[in-house]
C-alpha positions as CSV (number, residue, x, y, z in Angstrom):
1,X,6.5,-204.4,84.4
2,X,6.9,-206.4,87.4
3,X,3.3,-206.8,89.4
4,X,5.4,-207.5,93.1
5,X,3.7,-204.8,95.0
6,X,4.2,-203.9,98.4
7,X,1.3,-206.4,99.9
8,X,2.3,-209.1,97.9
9,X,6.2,-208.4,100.1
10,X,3.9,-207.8,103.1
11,X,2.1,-211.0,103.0
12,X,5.3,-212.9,102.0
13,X,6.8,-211.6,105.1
14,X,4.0,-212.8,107.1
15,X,4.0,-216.1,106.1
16,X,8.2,-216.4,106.9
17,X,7.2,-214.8,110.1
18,X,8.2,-218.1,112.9
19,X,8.7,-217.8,116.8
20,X,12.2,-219.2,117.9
21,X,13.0,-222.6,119.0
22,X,11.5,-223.4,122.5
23,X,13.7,-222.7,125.4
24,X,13.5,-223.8,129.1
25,X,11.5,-221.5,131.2
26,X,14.0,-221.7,134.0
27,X,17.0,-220.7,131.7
28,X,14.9,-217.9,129.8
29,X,13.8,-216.3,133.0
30,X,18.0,-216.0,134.2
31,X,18.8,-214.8,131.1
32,X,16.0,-212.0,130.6
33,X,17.1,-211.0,134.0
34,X,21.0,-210.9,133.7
35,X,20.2,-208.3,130.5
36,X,17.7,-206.3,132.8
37,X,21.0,-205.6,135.1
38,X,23.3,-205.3,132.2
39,X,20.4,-202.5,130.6
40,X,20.0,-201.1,134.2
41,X,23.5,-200.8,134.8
42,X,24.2,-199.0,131.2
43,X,21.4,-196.6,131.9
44,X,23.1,-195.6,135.3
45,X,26.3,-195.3,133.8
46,X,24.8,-192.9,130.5
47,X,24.0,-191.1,133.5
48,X,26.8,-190.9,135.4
49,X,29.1,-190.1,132.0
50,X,26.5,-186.9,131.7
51,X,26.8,-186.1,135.1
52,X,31.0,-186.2,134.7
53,X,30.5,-184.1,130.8
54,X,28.5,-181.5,132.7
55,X,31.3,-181.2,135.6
56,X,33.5,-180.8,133.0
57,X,31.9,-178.3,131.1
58,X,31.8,-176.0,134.1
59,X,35.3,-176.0,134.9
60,X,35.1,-176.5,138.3
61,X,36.9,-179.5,140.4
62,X,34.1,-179.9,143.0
63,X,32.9,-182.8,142.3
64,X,34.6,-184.3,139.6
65,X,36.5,-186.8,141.7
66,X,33.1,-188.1,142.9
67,X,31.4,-187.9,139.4
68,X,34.5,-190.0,137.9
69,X,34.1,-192.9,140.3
70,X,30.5,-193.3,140.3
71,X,31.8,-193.9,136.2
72,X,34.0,-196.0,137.0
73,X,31.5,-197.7,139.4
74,X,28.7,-198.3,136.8
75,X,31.3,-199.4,134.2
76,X,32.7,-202.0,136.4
77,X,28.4,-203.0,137.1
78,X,28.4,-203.3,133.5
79,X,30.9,-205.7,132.6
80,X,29.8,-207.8,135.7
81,X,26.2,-208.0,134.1
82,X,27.4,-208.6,131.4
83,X,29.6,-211.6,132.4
84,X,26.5,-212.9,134.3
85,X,24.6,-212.4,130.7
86,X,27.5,-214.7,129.3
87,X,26.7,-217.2,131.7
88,X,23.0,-217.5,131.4
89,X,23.5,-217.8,127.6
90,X,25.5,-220.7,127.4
91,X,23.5,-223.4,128.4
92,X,20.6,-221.7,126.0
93,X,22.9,-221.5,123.0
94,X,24.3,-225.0,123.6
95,X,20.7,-226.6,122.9
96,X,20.4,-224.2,119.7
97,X,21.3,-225.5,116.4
98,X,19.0,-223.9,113.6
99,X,20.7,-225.9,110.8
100,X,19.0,-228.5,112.3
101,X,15.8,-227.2,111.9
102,X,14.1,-226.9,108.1
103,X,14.8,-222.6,108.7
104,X,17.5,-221.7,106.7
105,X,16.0,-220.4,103.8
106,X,13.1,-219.1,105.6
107,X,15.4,-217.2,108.0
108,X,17.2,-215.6,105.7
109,X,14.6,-214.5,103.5
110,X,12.9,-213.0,106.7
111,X,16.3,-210.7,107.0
112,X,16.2,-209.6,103.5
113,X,12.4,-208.8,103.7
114,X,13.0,-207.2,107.0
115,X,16.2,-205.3,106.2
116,X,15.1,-204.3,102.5
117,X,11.9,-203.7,103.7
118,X,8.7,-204.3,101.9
119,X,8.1,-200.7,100.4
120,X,12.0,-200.9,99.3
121,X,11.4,-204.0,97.4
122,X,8.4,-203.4,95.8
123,X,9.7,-199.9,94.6
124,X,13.0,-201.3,93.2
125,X,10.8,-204.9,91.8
126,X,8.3,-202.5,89.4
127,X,11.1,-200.7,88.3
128,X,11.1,-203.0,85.4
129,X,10.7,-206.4,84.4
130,X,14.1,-207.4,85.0
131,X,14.3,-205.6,88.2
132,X,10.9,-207.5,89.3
133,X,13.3,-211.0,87.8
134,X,16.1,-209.9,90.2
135,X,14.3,-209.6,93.5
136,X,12.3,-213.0,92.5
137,X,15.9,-215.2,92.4
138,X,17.2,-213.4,95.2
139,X,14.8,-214.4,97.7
140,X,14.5,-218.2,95.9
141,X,19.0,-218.3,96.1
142,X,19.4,-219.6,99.1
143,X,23.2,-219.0,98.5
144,X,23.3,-215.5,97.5
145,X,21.0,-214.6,100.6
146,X,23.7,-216.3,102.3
147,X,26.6,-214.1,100.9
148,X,24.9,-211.6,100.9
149,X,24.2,-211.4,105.1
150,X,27.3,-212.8,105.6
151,X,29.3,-210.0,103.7
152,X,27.6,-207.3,106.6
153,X,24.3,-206.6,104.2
154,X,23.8,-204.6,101.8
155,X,24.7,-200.5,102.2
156,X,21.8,-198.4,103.6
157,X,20.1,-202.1,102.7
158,X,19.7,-201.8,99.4
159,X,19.4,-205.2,98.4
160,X,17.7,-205.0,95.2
161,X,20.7,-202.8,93.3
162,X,22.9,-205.0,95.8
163,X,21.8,-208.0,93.6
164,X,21.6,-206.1,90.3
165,X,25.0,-205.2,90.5
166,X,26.5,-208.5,91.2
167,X,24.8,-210.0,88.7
168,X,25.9,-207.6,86.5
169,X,29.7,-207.9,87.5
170,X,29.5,-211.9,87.8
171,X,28.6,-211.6,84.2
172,X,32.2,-210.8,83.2
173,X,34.1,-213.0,85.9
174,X,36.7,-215.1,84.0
175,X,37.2,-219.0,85.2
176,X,40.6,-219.1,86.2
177,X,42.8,-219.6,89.1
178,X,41.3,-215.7,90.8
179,X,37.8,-216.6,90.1
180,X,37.7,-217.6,93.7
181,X,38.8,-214.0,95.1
182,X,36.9,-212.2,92.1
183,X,33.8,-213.8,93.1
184,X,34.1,-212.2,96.6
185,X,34.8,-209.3,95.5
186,X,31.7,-209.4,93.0
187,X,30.1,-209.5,96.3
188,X,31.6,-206.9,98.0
189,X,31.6,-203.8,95.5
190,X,27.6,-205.2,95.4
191,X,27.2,-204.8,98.9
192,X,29.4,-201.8,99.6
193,X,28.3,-199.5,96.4
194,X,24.7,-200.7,95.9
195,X,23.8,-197.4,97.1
196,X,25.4,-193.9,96.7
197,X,28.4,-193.3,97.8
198,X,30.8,-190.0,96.3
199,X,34.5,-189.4,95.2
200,X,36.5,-187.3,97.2
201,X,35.0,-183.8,97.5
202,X,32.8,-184.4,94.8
203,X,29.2,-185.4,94.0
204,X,30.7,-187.9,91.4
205,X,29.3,-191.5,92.2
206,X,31.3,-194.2,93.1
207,X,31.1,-197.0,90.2
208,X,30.8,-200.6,91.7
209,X,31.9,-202.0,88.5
210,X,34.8,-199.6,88.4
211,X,35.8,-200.7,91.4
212,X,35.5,-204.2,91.3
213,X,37.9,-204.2,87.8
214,X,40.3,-201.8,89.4
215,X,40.9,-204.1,92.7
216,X,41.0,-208.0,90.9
217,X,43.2,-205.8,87.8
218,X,45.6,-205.1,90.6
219,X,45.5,-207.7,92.4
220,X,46.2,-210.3,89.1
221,X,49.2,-208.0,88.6
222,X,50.7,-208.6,91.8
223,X,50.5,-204.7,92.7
224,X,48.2,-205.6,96.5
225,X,49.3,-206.7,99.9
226,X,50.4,-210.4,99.9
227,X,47.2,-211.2,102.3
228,X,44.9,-209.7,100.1
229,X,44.1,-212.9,97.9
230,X,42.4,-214.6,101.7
231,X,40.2,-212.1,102.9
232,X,36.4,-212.5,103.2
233,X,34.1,-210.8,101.5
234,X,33.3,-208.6,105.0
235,X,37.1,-207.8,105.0
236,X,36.9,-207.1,101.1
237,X,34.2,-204.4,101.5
238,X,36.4,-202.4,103.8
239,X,39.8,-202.6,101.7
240,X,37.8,-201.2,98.6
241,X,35.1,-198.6,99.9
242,X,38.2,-195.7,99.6
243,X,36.2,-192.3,98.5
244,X,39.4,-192.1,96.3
245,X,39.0,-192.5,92.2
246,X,40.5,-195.3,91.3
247,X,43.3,-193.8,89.0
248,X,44.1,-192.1,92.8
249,X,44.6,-195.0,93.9
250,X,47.0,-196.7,91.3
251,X,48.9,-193.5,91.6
252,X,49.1,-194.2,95.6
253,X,50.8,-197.5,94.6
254,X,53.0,-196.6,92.3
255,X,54.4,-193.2,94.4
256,X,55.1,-195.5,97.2
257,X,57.0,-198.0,95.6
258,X,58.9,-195.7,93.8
259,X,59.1,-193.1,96.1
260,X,59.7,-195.4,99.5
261,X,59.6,-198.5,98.9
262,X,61.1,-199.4,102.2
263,X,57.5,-198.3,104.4
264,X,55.6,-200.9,102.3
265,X,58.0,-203.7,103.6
266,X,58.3,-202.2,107.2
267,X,58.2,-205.5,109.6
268,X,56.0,-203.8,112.1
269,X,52.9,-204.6,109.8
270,X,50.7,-201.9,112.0
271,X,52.6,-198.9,110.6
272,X,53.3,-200.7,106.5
273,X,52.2,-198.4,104.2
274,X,50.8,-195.7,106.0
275,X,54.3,-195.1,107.7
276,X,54.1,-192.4,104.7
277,X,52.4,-190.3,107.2
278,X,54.4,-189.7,109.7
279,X,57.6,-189.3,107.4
280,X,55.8,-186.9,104.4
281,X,52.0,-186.3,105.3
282,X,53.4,-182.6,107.8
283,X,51.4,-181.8,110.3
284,X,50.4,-177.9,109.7
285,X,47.7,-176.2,108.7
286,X,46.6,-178.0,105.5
287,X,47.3,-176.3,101.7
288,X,44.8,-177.4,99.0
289,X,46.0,-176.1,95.9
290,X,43.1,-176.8,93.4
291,X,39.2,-177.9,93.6
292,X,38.2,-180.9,93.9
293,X,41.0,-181.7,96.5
294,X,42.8,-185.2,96.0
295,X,44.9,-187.4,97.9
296,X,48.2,-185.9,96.1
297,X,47.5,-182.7,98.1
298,X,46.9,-184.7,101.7
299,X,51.1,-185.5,100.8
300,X,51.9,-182.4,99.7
301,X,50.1,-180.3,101.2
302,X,49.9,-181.3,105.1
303,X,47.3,-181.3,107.6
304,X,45.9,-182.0,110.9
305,X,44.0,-185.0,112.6
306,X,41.8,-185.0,109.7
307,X,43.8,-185.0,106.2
308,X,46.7,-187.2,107.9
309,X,44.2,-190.0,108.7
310,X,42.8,-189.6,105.3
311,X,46.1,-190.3,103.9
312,X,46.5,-193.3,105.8
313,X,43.3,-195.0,105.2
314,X,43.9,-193.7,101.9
315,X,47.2,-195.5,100.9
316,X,46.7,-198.1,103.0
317,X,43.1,-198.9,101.1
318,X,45.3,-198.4,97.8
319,X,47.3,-202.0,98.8
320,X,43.9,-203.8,99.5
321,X,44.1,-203.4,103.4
322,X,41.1,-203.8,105.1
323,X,40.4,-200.1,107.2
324,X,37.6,-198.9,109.5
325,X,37.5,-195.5,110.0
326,X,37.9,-193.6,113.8
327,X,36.3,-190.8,115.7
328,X,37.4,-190.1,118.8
329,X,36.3,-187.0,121.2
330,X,37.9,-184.2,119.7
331,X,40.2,-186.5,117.2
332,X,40.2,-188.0,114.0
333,X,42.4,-191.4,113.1
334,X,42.0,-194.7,111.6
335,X,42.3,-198.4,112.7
336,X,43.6,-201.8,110.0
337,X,43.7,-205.0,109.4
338,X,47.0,-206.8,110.5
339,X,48.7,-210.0,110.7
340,X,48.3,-209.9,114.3
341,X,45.0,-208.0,115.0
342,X,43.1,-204.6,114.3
343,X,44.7,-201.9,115.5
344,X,43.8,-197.8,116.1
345,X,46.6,-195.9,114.3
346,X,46.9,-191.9,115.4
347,X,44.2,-192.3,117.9
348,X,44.2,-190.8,121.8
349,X,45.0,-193.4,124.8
350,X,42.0,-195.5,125.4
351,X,41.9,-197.2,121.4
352,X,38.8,-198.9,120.9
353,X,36.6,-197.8,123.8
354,X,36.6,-194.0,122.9
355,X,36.0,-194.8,119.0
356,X,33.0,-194.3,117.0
357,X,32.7,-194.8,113.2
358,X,29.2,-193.6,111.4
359,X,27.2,-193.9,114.3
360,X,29.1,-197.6,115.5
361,X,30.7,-198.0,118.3
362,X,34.5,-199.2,118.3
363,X,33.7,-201.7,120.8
364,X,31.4,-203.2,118.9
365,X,33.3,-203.4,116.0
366,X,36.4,-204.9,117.2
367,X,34.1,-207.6,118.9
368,X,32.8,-208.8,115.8
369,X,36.2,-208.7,113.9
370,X,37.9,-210.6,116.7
371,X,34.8,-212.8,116.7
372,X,34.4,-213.6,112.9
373,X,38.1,-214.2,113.2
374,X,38.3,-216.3,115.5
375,X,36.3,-218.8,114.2
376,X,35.3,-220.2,110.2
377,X,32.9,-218.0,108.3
378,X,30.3,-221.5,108.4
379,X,30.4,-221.7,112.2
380,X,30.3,-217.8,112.4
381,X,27.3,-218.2,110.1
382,X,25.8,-221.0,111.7
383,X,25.9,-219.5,115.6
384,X,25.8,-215.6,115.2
385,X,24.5,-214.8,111.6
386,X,21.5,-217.3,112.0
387,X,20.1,-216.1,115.2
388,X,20.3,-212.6,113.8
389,X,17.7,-213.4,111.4
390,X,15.8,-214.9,113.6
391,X,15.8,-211.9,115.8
392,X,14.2,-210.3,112.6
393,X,11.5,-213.2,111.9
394,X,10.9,-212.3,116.0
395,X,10.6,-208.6,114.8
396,X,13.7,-207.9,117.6
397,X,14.5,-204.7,115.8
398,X,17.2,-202.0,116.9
399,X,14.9,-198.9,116.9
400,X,18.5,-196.9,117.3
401,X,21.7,-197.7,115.5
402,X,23.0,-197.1,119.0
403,X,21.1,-199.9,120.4
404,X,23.6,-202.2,118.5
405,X,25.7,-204.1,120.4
406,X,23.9,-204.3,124.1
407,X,21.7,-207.1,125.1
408,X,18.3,-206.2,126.0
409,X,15.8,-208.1,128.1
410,X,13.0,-207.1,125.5
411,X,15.3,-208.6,122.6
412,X,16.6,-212.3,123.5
413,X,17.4,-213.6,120.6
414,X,19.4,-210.3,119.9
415,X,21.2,-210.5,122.6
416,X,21.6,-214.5,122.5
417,X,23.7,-213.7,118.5
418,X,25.8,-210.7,120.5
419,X,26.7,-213.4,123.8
420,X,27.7,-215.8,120.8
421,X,29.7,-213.4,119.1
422,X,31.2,-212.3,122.7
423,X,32.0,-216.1,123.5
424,X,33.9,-216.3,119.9
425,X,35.7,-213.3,120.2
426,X,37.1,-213.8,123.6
427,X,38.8,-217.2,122.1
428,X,40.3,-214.6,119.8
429,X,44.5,-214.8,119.4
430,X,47.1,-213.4,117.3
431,X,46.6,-216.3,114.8
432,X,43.1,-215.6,114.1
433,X,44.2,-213.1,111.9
434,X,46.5,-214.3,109.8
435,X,45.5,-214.7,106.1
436,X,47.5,-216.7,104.3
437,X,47.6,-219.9,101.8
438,X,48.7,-221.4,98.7
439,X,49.4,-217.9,96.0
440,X,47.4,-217.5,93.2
441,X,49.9,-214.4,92.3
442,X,53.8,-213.3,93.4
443,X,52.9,-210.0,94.0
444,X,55.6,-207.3,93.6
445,X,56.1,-206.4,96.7
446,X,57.1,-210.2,97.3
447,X,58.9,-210.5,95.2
448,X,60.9,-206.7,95.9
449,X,60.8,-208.6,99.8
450,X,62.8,-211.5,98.3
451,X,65.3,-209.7,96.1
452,X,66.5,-207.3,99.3
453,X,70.3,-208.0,99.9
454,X,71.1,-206.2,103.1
455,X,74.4,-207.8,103.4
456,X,75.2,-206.2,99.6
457,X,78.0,-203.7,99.7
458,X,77.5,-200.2,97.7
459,X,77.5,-200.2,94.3
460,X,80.6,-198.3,93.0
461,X,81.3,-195.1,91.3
462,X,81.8,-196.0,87.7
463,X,83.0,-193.4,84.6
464,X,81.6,-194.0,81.5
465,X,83.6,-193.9,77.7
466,X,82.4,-189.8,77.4
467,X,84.0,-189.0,81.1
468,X,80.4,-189.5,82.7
469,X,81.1,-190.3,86.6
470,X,78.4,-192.2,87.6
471,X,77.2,-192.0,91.4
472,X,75.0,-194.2,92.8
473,X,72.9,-192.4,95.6
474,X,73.5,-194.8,98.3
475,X,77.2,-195.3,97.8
476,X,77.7,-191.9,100.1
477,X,80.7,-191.2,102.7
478,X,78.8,-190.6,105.8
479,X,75.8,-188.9,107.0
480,X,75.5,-186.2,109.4
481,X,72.1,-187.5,110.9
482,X,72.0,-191.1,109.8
483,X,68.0,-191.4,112.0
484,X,66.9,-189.7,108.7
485,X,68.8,-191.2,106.4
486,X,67.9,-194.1,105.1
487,X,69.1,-196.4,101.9
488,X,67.6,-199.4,100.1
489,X,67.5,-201.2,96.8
490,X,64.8,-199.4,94.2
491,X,61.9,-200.9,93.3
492,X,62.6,-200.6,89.9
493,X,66.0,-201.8,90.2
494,X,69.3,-200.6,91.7
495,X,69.0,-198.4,94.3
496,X,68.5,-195.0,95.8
497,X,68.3,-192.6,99.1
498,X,65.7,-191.4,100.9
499,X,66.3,-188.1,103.5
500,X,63.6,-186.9,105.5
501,X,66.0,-184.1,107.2
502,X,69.6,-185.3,106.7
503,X,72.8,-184.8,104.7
504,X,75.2,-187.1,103.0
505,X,78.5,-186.5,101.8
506,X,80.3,-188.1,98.6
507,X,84.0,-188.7,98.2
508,X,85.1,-189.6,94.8
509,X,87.8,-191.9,94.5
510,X,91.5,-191.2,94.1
511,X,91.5,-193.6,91.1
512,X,88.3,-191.4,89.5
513,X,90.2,-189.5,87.0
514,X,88.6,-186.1,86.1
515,X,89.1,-185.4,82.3
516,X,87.1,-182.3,82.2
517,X,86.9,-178.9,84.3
518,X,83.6,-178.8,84.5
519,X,80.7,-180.7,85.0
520,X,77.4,-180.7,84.6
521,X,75.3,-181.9,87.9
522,X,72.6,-184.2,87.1
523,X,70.4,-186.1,89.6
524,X,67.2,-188.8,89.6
525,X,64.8,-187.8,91.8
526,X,61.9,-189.2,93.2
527,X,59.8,-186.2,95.0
């Protein structure tokens, strides 16, 4: 057994423990005070967004008009503090450069003790020998450390299993051309399924292994999104942490290439793949057929807010699409990765200020996407990751998740990482998010992109030797409501017809000789 007990972590903490670099008195002092406004401002406007809820509440309209500007008042205080915090930080942050410093190492270890937690590590270290092996490389890998805080930390900041399980998955990592991708992945299902999380109305864990071999499976047969061989390992954790089993998953990919194969090459990349929702997921009073529910019954069987955004993280998840999820007051949606930017997909007017996901504010999220986008995962590293940890060697620690994301006078180093990440993400453009570079794989939805021939007449009706007429289904007359009727070649090959509430009429030829008086109907159908 593994003698690390908790003192030995406690002491090891101690001696990482470092004050920050020096900063000017002068500059200190403007900063600490442009975050006492921001913080003073944000408490007035909590207030004011009470006062407003409790005006609402009672029905009545006295008073709301007043309540709603002193909101709109304390909101427009807030961003003004919070510009002035900007500008107070920038002369501070341009003197900083920890990788100048001999504190690499040191700072990161501090966030792993800090985040893991003394107690935590000295449980999961005397565990076993091995475990006790584990938590000794990972503090002494300056590397993994690094991947490991760069990738968003491990879940619930279990960092011992974190480094357990990658380990254990890098074990089986092929050299070869995906090796780069796999790795990140390794990485990911690590982080991401380190500690519990469950199936789909069920108590059955999710497997991080299982995961990790169903995604770089996929993705070395071509079946992901095109991007999915350049995101980060930060990106990676959100395409794979689905609650869906994986064989729900493959089955999401192969209904909707067979079934419409035309929504996963839709050129509006913000509705691709989870157009399926709109056309097939009906909104209604959902019908779950069996126990545990699945995915399959989200399509077939309908729902509101909730199962329809389900479905769409769901399938879009399936592809290897990044997704966050949304909670909005009184709402349910989802927001994705795309070519051009995050977006909020079924969501109420106001997008990213009115979301929440597990106790995160949508503001805050979409500032550090725009901002690790917007820059290269080193600088990123270097400028907002770096002064992170040294928040936690200055023991700068969020006593509430929803202290996250607000500069605080009693925090500076804190708030220094979020005006970093503020500066980054306001240099933000559409190109920040593209991923793209040389292929590793032609995926199939590439290659399905590359073999469409809009210009291609319809095939013909054809009679085989026995007096079989052959029909193809997208060689009809006319339609009587061609908005929802829509045809395209097959995934599979030829092609086929997709109705979500029209008709179509065939007219056989005059040259179609009929040597029978009856026939037997017979149709391929995708449902």
């Amino acid at each position: 057994m593994s003698n690390f007990d908790e003192r030995f972590f406690k002491d090891l903490l101690k001696e990482e423990a470092r004050k920050g670099p020096g900063i000017d008195l002068e500059m200190h002092e403007a900063f600490v005070e442009a975050c006492q406004s921001f913080q003073d401002a944000k408490e007035a406007k909590d207030a004011a967004d009470a006062d407003l809820a409790e005006v609402n509440r009672s029905g009545g309209a006295t008073g709301k008009a007043e309540a709603e500007e002193m909101v709109k008042m304390w909101a427009n205080a807030m961003n003004e503090a919070l510009e002035r915090c900007v500008e107070a930080a920038k002369p501070i942050l341009e003197g900083i450069n920890l990788m100048e410093y001999d504190l690499e190492i040191s700072l990161l270890r501090t966030a792993v003790l800090t985040r893991a937690s003394p107690k935590g590590l000295a449980k999961f270290a005397n565990e076993s020998d091995l475990h006790g092996q584990l938590i000794e490389t990972l503090l002494n890998s300056k590397k993994i450390m690094k991947d490991m805080i760069m990738g968003g930390g491990a879940y619930k900041n279990a960092f011992g299993n974190a480094m357990k399980l990658y380990t254990q998955i890098m074990a089986g990592i092929q050299k070869d051309r995906f090796q780069k991708v796999n790795k990140k992945l390794a990485m990911a299902a690590a982080l991401e399924f380190c500690a519990t999380q469950t199936e789909f109305d069920t108590a059955n864990p999710i497997d991080a292994q299982k995961r990790f071999d169903h995604y770089q499976k996929a993705h070395r047969k071509g079946e992901l999104d095109p991007a999915f061989s350049y995101f980060s390992t930060w990106e990676y954790r959100m395409a794979m942490n689905n609650d869906a089993p994986e064989e729900q998953l493959k089955w999401g990919r192969d209904m909707l290439m067979a079934f419409a194969p035309h929504i996963a090459t839709i050129y509006n990349e913000q509705w691709r793949y989870n157009y399926i929702v709109k056309t097939d997921v009906g909104y209604r009073t959902p019908k779950w057929t069996s126990s545990p529910r699945t995915y399959q019954q989200c399509l077939s069987g309908g729902g509101r807010e909730g199962p329809r955004s389900w479905f769409g993280r769901f399938i879009c998840q399936a592809f290897g699409i990044p997704v966050w999820g949304v909670k909005q007051p009184g709402h349910v949606a989802m927001s994705r990765w795309t070519p051009k930017g995050w977006v909020v997909n079924f969501g109420l007017p106001g997008d990213w200020e009115i979301s929440s996901w597990n106790d995160r504010l949508g503001s805050d999220f979409i500032e550090e996407v725009r901002a690790r986008s917007a820059v290269s995962e080193q600088e990123y590293y270097e400028k907002v990751i770096l002064l992170d940890c040294l928040a936690d060697a200055c023991k700068e620690k969020n006593k509430k998740i929803e202290e996250a994301g607000f500069v605080n006078p009693n925090k500076v180093w804190r708030s220094l990482a979020l005006m970093q990440r503020k500066i980054f993400a306001d240099d933000a453009t559409e190109e920040s998010f593209q991923r793209s570079g040389p292929s590793v794989v032609l995926g199939k939805v590439e290659k399905y992109i590359q073999e469409i021939d809009e210009s291609a007449p319809p095939p013909p009706i054809e009679v085989e030797k026995d007096g079989s007429i052959i029909i193809p289904a997208s060689s009809y007359a006319k339609a009587a409501d061609k908005k929802h009727v829509r045809h395209h070649q097959a995934f599979g090959g030829g092609t086929q017809l997709h109705l979500v509430d029209g008709e179509v009429e065939f007219e056989i030829p005059s040259d179609v000789e009929f040597k029978s008086k009856e026939y037997m109907l017979s149709a391929h159908i995708c449902s």
